[in-house]
N, C-alpha and C positions, 0 to 999 in steps of 0.2 A: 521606534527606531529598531531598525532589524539587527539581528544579532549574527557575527560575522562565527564561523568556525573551522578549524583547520582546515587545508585540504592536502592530502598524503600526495606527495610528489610521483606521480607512474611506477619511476622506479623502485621508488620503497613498498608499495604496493603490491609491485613483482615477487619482490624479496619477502613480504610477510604472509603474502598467501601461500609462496612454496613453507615458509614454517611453521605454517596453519597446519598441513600433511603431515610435518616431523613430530610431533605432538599426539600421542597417543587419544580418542577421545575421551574427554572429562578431564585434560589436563594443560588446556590451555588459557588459565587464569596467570601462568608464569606471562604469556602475552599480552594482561589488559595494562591499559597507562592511561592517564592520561594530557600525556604529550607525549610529540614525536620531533627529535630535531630534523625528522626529514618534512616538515610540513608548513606550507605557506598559507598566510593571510589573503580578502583582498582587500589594497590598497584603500578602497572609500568603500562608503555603502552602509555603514552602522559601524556597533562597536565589538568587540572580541570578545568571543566567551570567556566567561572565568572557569579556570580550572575546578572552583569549587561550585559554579553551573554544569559541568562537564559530570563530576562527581555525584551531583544529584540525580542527573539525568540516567546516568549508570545505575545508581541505589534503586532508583525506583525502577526501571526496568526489568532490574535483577530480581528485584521483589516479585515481579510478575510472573518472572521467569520459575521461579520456584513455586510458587503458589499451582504453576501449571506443570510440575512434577518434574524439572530440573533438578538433577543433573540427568536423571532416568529418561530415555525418550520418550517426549511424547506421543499421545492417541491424537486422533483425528480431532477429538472432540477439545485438547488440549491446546492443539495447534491453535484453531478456530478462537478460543476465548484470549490466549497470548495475542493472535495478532491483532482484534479488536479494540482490547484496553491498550495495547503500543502504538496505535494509529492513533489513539487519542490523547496519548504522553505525550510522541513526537511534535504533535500539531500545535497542543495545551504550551507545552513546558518548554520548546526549542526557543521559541520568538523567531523560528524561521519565515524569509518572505519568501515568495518563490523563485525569485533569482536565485538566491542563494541557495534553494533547496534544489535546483537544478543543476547544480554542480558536482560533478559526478565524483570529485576527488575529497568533496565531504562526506558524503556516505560510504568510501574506501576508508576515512578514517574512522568515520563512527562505527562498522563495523569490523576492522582488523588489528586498531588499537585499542578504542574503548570499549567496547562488547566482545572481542571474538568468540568468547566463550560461551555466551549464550545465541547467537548465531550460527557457531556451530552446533549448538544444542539444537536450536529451531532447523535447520537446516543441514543435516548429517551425508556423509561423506554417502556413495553410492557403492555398490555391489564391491566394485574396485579398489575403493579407499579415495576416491576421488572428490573433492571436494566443487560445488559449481560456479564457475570463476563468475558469470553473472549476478550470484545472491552474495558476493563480497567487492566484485575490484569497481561495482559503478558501471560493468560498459555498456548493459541496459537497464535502467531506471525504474522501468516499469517491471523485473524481476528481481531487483536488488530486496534483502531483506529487509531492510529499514527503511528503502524511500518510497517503494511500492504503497506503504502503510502510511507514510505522513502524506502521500499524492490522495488516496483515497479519503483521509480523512477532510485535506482540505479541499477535496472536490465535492465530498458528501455533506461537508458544516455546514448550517443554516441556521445562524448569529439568532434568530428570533424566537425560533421552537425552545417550547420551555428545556428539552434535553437536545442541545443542540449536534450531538455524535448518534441520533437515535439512529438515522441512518444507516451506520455502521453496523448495526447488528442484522436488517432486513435480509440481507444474502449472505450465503452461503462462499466459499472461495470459490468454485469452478465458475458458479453462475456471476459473482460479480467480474473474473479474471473476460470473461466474456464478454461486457460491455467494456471493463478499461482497453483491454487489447483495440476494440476499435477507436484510437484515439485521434486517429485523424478527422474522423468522420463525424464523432459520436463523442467521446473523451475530450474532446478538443473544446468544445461548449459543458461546463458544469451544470447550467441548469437543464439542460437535455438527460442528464445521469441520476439526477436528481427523481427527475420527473418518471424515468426508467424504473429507479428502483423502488418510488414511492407508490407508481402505479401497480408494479409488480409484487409488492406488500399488503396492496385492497386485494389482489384477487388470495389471498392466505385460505384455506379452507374452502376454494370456491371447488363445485364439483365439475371435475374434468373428462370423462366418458372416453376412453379410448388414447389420453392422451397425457402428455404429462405438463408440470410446472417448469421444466427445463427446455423443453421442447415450444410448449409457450414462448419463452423467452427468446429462444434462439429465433424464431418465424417473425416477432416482432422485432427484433434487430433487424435480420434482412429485408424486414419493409423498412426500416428506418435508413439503413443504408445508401435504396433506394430511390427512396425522399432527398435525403440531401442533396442530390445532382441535382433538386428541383428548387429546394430551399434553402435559405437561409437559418439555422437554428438561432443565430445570435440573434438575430431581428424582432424575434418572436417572444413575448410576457411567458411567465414563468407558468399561468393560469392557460397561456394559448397553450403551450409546450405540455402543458399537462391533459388539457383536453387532447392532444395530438394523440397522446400516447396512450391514450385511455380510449382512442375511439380505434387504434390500431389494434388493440389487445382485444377488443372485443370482438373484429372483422377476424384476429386471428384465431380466437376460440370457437366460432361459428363456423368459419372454413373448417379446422381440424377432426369437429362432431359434427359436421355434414349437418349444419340447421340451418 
């Protein structure tokens, strides 16, 4: 049964991101809750979070969050290990489905009630003091703080591998933001991502002459691109999809060292 949880009403949304700003940074734990009487249920679909599901999911993120040198900002390398093990809290410990994770006024509340603090830790205000209304109010998905990481992890699970989030460790943020960005075409099919970054994980130490692992990637994206207008990826076994991807990576390392 899926597990149903708040979604913060637009307007209250409005109103707690402008007081995400009034709050000096490192001093918005006066903001965490968890409830908001401005936030609705829905109506069918599973059951309600309990407050004290709510509380666990906070303890333990929070945990993460320090363990990666919260409240102090983090390094690159900080950022990277945070967002891996929260992609697999969210996924592990939500009982979210994806209806429900597709809702954009859930992850305004999970991050502006229950987290803001460490969201704004992960995610800190810009030159200006400006905080980025997409990594909190939900109105793109695929940059929000929280849901970007439970989409990737449940595009990356595979129920059967003995570590089934290994996945989540193979890339890097730039190079994975690179395949989810195309999600119409490429993102839209999981086992096409799958198959992407499993392939892109064999080539690890392969030697490159002239060229790099990110540039790899990006050359077999754009033939993958242009495949689709031809194929179907849904159609296609998880073993076709992986031969695909694996006979492209190699047309495209041969192109790039002129063999």
């Amino acid at each position: 049964m899926s597990v149903l949880y708040p979604r913060l009403l637009p307007g209250e949304a409005d109103i707690l991101f402008a007081a995400l700003h009034k709050h000096p940074a490192g001093t918005h734990l006066a903001m965490v809750s968890n409830r908001s009487p401005r936030s609705v249920y829905a109506a069918t679909g599973g059951r309600r979070v309990t407050t004290d599901e709510l509380d666990d999911l906070r303890n333990t993120i929070h945990l993460v969050a320090k363990d990666q040198g919260f409240p102090d900002l983090p390094a690159s390398g900080q950022r990277t290990a945070f967002d891996r093990q929260v992609a697999r809290i969210l996924h592990e410990q939500s009982g979210m489905v994806p209806g429900e994770a597709a809702q954009r006024q859930v992850w305004a509340f999970l991050s502006l009630v229950l987290l803001p603090d460490v969201c704004a830790w992960r995610w800190p205000p810009s030159a200006d003091g400006k905080y980025a209304v997409d990594r909190f109010k939900g109105t793109d998905l695929t940059r929000h703080a929280l849901a970007r990481l439970w989409t990737r992890a449940h595009i990356l699970h595979v129920p059967k591998d003995d570590d089934p989030y290994a996945l989540l460790s193979v890339m890097g943020e730039a190079d994975l933001d690179q395949v989810m960005a195309r999600r119409h075409a490429i993102a839209s099919t999981p086992e096409l991502v799958r198959a992407v970054v499993r392939v892109h994980s064999e080539g690890f130490g392969e030697p490159l002459r002239g060229t790099s692992s990110r540039e790899v990637l990006r050359q077999c994206l754009m033939r993958l691109l242009r495949l689709t207008a031809f194929i179907d990826p849904d159609a296609l076994s998880a073993a076709e999809l992986n031969r695909l991807v694996r006979t492209i990576r190699q047309e495209v390392v041969a192109s790039l060292q002129g063999t």
